[in-house]
KOLGU-4560 file (N, C-alpha, C; in nm, 3 decimals, padded with zeros to 5 digits):
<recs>
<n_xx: 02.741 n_yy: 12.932 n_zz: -00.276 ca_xx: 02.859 ca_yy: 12.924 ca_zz: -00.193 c_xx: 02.880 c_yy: 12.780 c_zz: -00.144 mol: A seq: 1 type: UNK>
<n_xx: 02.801 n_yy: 12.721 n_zz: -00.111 ca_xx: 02.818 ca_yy: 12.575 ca_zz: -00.061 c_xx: 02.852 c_yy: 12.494 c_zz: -00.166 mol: A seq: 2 type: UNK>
<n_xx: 02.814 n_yy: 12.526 n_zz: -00.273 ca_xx: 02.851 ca_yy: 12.429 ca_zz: -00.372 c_xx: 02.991 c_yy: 12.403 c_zz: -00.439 mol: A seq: 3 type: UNK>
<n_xx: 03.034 n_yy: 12.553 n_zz: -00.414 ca_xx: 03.160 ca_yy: 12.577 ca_zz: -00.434 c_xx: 03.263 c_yy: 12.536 c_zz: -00.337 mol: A seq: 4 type: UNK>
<n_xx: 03.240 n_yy: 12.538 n_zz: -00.210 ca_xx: 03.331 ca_yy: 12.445 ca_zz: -00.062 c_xx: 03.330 c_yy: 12.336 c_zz: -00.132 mol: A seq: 5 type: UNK>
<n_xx: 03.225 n_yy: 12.254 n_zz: -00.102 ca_xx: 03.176 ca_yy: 12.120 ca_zz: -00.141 c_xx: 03.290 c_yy: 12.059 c_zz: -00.284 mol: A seq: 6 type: UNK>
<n_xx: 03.322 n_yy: 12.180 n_zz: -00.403 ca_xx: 03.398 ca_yy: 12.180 ca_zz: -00.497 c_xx: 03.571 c_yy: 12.124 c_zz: -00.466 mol: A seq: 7 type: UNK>
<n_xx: 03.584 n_yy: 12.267 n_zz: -00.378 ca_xx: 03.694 ca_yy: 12.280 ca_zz: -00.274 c_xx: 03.747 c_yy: 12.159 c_zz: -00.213 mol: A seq: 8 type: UNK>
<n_xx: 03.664 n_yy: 12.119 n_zz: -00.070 ca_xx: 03.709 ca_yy: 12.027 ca_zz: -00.076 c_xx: 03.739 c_yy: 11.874 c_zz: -00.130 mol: A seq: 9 type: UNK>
<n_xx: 03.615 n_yy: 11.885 n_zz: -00.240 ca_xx: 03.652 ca_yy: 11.751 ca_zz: -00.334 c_xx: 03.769 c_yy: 11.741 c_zz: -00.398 mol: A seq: 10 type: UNK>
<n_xx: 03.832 n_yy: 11.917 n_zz: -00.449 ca_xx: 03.934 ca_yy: 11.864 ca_zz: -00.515 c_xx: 04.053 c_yy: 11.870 c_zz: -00.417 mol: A seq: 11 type: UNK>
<n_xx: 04.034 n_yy: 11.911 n_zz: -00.320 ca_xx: 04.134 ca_yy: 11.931 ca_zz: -00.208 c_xx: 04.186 c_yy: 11.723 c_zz: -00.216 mol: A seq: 12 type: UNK>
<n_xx: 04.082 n_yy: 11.670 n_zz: -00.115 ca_xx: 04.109 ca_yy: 11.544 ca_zz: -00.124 c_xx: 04.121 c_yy: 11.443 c_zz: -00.244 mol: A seq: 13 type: UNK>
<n_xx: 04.054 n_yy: 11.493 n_zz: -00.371 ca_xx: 04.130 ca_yy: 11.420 ca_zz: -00.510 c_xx: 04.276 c_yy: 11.446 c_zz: -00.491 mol: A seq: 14 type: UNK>
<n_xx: 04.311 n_yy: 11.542 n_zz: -00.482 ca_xx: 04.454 ca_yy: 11.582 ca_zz: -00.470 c_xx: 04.557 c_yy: 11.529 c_zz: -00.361 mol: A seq: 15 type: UNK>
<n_xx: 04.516 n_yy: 11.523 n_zz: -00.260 ca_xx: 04.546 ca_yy: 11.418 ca_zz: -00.125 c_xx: 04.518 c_yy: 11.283 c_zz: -00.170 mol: A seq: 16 type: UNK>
<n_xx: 04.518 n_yy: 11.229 n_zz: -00.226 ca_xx: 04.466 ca_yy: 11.063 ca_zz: -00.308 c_xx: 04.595 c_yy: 11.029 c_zz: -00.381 mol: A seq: 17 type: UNK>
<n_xx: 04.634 n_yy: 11.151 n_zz: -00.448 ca_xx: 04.771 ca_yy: 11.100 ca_zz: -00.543 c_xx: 04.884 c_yy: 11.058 c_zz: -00.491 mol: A seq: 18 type: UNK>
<n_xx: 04.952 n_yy: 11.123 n_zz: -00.370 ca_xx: 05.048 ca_yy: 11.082 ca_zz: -00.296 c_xx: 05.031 c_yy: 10.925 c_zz: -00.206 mol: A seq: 19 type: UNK>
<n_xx: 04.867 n_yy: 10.942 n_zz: -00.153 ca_xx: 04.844 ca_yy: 10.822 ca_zz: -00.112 c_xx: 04.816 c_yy: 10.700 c_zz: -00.159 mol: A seq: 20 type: UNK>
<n_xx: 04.757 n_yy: 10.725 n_zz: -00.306 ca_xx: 04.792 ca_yy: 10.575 ca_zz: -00.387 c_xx: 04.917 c_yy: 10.531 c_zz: -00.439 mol: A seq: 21 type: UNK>
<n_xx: 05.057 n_yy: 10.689 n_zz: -00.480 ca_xx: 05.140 ca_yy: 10.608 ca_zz: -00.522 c_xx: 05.239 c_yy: 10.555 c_zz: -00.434 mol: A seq: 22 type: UNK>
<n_xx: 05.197 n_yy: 10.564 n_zz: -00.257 ca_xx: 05.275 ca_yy: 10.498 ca_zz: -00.141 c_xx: 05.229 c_yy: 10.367 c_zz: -00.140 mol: A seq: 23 type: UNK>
<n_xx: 05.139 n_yy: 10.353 n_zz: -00.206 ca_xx: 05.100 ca_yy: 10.200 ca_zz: -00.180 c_xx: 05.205 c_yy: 10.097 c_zz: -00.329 mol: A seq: 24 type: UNK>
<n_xx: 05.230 n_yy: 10.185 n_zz: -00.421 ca_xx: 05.297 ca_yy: 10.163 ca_zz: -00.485 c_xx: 05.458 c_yy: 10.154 c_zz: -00.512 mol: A seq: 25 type: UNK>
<n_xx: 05.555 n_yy: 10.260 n_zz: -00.423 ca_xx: 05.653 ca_yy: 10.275 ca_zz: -00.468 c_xx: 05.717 c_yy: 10.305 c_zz: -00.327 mol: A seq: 26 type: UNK>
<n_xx: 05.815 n_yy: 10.305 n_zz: -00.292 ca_xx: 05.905 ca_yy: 10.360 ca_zz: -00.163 c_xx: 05.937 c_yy: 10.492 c_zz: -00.171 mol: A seq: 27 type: UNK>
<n_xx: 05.957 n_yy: 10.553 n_zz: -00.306 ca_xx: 05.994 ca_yy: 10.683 ca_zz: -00.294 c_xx: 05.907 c_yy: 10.790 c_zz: -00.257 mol: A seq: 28 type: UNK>
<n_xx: 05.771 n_yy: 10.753 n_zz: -00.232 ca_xx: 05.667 ca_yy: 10.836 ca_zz: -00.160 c_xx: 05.652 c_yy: 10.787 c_zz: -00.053 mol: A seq: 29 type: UNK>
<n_xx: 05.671 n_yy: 10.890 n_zz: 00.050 ca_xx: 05.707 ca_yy: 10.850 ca_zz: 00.200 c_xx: 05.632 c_yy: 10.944 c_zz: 00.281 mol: A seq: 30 type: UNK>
<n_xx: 05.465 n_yy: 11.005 n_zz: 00.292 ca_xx: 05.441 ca_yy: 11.091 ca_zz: 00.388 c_xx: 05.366 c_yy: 11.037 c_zz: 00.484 mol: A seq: 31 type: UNK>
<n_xx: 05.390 n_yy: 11.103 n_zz: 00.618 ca_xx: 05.353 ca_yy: 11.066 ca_zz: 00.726 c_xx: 05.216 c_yy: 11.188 c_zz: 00.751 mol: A seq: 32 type: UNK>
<n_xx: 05.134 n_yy: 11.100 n_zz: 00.807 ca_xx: 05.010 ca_yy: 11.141 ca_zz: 00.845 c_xx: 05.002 c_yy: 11.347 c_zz: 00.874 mol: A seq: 33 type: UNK>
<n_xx: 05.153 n_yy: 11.382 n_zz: 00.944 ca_xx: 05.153 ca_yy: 11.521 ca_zz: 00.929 c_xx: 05.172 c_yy: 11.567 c_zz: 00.790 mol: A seq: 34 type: UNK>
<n_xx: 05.240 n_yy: 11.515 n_zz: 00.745 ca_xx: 05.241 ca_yy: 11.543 ca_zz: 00.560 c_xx: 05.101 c_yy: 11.593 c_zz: 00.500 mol: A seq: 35 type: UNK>
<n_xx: 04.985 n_yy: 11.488 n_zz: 00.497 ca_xx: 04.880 ca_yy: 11.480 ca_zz: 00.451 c_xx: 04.809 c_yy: 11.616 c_zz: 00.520 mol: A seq: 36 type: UNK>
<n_xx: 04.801 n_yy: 11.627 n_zz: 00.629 ca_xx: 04.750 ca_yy: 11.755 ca_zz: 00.767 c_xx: 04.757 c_yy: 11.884 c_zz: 00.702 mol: A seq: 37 type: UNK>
<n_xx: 04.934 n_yy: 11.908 n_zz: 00.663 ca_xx: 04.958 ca_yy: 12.008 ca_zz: 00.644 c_xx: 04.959 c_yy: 12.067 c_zz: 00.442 mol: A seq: 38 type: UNK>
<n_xx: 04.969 n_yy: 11.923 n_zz: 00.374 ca_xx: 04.902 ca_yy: 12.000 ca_zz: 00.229 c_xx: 04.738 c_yy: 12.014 c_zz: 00.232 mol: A seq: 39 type: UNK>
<n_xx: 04.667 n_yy: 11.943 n_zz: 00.306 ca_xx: 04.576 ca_yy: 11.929 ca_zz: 00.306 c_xx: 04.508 c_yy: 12.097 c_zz: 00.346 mol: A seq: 40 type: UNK>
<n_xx: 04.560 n_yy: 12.126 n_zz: 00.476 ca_xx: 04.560 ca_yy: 12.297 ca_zz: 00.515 c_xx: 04.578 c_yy: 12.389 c_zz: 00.403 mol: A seq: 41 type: UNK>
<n_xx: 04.713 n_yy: 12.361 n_zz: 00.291 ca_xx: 04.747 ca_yy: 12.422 ca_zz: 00.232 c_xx: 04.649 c_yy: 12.388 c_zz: 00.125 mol: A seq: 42 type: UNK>
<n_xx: 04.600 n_yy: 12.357 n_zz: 00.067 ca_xx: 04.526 ca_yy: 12.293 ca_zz: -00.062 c_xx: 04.386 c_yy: 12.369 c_zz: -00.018 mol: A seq: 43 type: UNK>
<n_xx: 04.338 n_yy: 12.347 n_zz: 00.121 ca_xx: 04.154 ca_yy: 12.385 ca_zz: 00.164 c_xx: 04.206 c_yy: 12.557 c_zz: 00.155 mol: A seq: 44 type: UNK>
<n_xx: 04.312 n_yy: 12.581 n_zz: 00.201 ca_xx: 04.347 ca_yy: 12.704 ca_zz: 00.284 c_xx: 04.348 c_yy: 12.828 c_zz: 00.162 mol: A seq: 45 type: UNK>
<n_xx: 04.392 n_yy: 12.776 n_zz: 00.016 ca_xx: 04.423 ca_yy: 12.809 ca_zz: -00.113 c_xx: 04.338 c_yy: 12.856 c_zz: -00.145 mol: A seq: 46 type: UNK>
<n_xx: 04.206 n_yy: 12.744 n_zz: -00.153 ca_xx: 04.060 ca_yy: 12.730 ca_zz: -00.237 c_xx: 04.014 c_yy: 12.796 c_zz: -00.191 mol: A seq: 47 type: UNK>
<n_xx: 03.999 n_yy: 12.815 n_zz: -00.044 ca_xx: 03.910 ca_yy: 12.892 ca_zz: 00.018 c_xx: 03.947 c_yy: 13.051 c_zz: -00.033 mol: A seq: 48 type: UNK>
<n_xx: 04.091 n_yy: 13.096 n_zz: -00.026 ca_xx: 04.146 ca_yy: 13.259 ca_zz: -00.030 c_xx: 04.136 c_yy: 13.229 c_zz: -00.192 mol: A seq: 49 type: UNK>
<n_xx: 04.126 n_yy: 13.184 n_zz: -00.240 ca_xx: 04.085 ca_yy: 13.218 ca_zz: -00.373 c_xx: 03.953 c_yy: 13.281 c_zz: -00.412 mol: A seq: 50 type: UNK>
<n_xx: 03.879 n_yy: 13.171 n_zz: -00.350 ca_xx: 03.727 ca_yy: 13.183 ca_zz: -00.356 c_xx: 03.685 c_yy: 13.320 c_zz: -00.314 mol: A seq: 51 type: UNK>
<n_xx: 03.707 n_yy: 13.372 n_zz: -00.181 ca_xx: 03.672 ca_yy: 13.495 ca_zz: -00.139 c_xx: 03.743 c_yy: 13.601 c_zz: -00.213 mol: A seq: 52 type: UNK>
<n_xx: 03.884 n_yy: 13.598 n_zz: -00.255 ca_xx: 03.921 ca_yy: 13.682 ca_zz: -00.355 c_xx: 03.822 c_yy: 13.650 c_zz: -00.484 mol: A seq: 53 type: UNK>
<n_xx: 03.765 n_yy: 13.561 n_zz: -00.557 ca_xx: 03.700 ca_yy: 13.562 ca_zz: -00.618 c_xx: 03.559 c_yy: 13.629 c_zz: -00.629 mol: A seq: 54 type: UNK>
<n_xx: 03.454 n_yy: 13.643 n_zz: -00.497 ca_xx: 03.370 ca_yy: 13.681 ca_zz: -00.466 c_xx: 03.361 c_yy: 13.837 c_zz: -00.412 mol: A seq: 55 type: UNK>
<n_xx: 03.520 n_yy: 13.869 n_zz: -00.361 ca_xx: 03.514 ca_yy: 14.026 ca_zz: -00.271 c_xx: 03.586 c_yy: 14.117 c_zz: -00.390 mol: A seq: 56 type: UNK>
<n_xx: 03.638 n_yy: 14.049 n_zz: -00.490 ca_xx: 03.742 ca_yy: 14.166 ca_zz: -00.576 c_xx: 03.647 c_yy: 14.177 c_zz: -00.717 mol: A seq: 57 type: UNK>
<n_xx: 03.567 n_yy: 14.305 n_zz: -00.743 ca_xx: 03.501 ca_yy: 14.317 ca_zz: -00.859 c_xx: 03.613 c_yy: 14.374 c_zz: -00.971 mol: A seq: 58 type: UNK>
<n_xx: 03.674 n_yy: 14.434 n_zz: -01.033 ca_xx: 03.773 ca_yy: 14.404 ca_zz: -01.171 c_xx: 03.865 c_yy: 14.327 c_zz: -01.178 mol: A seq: 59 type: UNK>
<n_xx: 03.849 n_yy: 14.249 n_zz: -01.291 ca_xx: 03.847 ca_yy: 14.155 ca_zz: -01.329 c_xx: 04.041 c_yy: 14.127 c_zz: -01.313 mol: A seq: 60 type: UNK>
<n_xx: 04.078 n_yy: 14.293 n_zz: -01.345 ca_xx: 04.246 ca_yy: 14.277 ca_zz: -01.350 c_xx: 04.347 c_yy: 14.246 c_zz: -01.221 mol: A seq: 61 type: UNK>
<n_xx: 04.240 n_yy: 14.326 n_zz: -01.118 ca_xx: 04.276 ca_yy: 14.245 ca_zz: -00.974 c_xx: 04.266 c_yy: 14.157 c_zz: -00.938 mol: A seq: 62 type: UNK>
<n_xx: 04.136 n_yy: 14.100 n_zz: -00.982 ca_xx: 04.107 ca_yy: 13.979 ca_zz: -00.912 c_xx: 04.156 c_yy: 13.851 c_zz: -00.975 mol: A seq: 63 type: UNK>
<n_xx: 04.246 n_yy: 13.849 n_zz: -01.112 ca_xx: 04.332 ca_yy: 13.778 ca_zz: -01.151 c_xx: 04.494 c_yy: 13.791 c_zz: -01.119 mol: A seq: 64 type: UNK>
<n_xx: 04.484 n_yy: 13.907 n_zz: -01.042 ca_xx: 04.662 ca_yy: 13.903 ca_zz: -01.008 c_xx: 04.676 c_yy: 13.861 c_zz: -00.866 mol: A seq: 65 type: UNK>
<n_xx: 04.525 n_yy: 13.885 n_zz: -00.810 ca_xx: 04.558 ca_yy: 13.840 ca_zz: -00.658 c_xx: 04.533 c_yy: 13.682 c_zz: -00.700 mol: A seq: 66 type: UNK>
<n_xx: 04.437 n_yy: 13.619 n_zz: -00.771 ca_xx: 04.441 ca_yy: 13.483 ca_zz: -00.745 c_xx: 04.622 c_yy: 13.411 c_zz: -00.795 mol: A seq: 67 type: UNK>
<n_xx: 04.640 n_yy: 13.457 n_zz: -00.879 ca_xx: 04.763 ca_yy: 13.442 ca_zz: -00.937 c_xx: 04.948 c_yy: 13.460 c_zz: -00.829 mol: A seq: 68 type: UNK>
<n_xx: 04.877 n_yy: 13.568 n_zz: -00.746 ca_xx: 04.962 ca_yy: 13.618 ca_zz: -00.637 c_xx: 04.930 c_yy: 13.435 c_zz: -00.494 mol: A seq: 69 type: UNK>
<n_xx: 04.799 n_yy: 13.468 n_zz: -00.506 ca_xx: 04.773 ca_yy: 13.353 ca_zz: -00.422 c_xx: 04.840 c_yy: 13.196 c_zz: -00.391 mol: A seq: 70 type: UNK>
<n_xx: 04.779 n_yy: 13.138 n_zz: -00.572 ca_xx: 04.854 ca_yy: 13.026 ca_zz: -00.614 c_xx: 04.997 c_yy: 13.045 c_zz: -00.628 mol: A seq: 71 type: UNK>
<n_xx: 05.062 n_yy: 13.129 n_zz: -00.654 ca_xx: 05.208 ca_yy: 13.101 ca_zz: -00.693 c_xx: 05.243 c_yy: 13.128 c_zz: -00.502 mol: A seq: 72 type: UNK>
<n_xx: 05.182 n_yy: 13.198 n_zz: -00.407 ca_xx: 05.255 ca_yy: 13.170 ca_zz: -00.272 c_xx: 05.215 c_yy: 13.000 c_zz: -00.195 mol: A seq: 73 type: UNK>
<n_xx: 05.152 n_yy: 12.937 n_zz: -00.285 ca_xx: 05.122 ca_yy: 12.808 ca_zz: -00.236 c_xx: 05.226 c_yy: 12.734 c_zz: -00.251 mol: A seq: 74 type: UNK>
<n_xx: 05.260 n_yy: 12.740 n_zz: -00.432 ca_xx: 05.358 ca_yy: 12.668 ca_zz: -00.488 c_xx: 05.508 c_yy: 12.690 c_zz: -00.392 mol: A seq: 75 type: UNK>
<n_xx: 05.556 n_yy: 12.823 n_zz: -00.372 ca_xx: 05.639 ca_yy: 12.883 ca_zz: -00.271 c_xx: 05.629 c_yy: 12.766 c_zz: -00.197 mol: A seq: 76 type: UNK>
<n_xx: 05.529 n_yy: 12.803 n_zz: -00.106 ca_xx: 05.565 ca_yy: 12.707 ca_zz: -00.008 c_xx: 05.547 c_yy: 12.574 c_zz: 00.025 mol: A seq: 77 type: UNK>
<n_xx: 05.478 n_yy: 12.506 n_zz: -00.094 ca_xx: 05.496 ca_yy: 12.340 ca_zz: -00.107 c_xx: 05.665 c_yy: 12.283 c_zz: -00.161 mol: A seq: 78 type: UNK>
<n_xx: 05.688 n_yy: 12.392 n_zz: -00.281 ca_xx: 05.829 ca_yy: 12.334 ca_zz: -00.267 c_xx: 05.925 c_yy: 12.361 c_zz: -00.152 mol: A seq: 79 type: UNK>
<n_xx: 05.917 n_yy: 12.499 n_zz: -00.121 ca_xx: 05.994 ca_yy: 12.473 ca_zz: 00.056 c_xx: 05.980 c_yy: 12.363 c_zz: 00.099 mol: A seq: 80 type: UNK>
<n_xx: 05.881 n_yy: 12.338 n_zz: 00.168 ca_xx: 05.837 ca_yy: 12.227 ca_zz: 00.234 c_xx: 05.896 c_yy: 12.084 c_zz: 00.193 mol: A seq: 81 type: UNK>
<n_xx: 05.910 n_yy: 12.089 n_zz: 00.059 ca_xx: 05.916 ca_yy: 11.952 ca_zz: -00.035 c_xx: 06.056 c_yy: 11.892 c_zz: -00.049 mol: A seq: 82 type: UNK>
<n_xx: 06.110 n_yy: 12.058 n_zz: -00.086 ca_xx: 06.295 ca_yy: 12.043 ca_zz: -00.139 c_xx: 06.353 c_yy: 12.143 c_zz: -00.065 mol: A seq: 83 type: UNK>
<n_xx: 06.295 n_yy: 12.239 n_zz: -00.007 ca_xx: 06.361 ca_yy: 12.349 ca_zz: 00.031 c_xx: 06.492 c_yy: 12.397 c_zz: -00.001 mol: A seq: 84 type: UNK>
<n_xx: 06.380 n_yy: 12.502 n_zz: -00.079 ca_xx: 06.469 ca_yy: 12.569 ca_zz: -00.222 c_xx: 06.528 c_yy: 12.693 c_zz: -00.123 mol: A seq: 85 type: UNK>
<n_xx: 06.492 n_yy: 12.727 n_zz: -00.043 ca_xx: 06.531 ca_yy: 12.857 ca_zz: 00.058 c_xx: 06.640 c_yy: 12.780 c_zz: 00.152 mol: A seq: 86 type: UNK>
<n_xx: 06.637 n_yy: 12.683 n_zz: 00.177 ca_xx: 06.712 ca_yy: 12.642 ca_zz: 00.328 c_xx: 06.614 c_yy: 12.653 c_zz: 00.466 mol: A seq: 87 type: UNK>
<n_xx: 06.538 n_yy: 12.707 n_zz: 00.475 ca_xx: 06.450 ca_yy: 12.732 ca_zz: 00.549 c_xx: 06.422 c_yy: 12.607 c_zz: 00.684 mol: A seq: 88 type: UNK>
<n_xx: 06.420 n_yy: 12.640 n_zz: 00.842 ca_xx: 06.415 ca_yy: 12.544 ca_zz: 00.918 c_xx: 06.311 c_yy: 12.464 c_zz: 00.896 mol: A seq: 89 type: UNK>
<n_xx: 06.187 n_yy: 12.462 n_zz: 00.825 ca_xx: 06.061 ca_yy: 12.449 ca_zz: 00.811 c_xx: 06.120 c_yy: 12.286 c_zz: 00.670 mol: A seq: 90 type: UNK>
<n_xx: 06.205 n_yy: 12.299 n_zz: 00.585 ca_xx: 06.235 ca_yy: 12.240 ca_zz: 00.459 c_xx: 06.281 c_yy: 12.114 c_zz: 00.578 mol: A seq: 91 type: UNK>
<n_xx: 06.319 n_yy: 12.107 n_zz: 00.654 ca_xx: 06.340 ca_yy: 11.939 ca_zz: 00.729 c_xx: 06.455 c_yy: 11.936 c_zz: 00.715 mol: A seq: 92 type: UNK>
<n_xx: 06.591 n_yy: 12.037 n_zz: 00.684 ca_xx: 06.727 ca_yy: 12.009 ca_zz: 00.638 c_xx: 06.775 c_yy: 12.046 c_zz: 00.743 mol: A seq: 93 type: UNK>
</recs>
């Protein structure tokens, strides 16, 4: 189990790295310190409900529709967040 957090959050923050090297590069990446907070939540928050769906769901057919159910409500709500595809007060529009 620890090795797998330890996994988690490595790729959590590889993933938090991409936005922050290409701000050092370009203007069109623009996040502010809450930016980073809140994918960062979303990215640990993912790995983690994956993981325990991984460890608590024994057939194999569940435990690929919930991870699948999981990741695609991430994606949901990073593009909200991103472009807000809903309108949603949360999308910054």
């Amino acid at each position: 189990m620890h090795k797998r957090l330890v996994i988690i959050i490595s790729t959590a923050l590889a993933l938090l790295f991409i936005p922050l090297i290409a701000m050092q590069y370009t203007d069109d990446v623009n996040w502010s310190l809450f930016d980073f907070v809140i994918a960062g939540i979303l990215l640990i928050g993912t790995g983690l409900m994956c993981e325990f769906a991984w460890r608590k769901i024994k057939k194999i057919k569940y435990r690929i529709a919930i991870i699948l159910a999981i990741l695609a409500t991430l994606i949901i709500i990073w593009l909200e967040l991103a472009v807000g595809i809903f309108g949603s007060p949360f999308s910054g529009n």
